[in-house]
C-alpha positions as CSV (number, residue, x, y, z in Angstrom):
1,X,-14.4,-28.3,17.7
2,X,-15.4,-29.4,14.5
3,X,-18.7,-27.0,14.6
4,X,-16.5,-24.0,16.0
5,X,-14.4,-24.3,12.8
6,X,-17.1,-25.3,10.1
7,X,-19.1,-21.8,11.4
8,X,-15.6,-20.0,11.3
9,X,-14.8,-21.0,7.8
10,X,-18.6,-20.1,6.6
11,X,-18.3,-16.5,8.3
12,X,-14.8,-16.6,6.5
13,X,-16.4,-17.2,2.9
14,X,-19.4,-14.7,3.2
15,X,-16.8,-12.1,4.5
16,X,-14.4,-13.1,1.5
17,X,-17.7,-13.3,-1.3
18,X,-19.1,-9.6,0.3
19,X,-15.1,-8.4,-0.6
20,X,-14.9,-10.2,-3.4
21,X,-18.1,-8.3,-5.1
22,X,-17.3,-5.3,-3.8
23,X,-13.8,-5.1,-5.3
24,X,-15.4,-5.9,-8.7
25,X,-17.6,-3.1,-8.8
26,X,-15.4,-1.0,-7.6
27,X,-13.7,-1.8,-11.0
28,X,-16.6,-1.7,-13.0
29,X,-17.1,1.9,-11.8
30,X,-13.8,2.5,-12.4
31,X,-13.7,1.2,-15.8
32,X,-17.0,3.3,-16.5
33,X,-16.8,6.6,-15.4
34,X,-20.4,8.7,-16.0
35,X,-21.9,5.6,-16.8
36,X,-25.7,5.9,-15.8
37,X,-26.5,2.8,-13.6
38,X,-30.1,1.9,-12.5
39,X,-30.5,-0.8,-9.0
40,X,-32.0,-3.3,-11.5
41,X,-28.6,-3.5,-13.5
42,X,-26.0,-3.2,-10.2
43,X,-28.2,-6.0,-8.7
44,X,-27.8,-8.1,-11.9
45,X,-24.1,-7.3,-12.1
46,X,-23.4,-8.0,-8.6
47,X,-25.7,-11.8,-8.9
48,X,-23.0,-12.4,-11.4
49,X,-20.3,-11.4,-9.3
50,X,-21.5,-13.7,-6.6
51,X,-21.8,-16.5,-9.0
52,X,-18.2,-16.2,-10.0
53,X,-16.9,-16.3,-6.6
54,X,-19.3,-19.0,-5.5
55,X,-17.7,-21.5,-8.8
56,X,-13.7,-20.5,-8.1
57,X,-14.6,-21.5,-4.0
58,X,-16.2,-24.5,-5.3
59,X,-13.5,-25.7,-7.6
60,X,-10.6,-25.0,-4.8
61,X,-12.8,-27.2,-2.7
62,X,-12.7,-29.8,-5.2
63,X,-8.8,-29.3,-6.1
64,X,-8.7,-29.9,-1.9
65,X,-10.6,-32.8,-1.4
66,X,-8.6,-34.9,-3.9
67,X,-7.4,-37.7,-1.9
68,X,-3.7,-37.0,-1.6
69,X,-1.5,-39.1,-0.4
70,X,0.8,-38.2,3.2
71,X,3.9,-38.6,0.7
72,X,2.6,-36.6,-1.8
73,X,1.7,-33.6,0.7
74,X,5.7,-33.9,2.3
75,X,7.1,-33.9,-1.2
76,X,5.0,-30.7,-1.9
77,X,5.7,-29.1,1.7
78,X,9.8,-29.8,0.6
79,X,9.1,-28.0,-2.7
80,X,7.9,-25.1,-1.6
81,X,10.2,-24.7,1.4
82,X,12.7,-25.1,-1.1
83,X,11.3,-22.1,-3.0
84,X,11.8,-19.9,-0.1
């Protein structure tokens, strides 16, 4: 099981980056309209894009694996229950 999920949660995150880039270009080109792009620069642009997404997945998988108490995760289950 735990191969089914680790390949589920990788086709997840390449599903998520290829979205992620997308949506910022699309905003770039929306930001810049009639701007002249050459491949060189949209590859360039979209590396940095990648990189971006690639450092926010890898600090929410550090913010995750912080060990947390069973207490700790009720007490912040009750809070946002409470929210509701």
């Amino acid at each position: 099981m735990g191969c089914l999920s680790s390949r589920m949660n990788t086709c997840i995150e390449h599903h998520s980056k290829e979205l992620y880039i997308e949506r910022a270009e699309t905003r770039f080109q929306r930001t810049r309209i009639g701007n002249t792009d050459t491949p060189e620069r949209k590859k360039k642009r979209r590396k940095i894009y990648e990189q971006e997404f690639l450092r926010g997945v890898e600090s929410h998988r550090k913010y995750m694996g912080k060990n947390i108490s069973d207490a700790d995760i009720i007490e912040n289950y009750k809070k946002v229950t409470a929210g509701m």
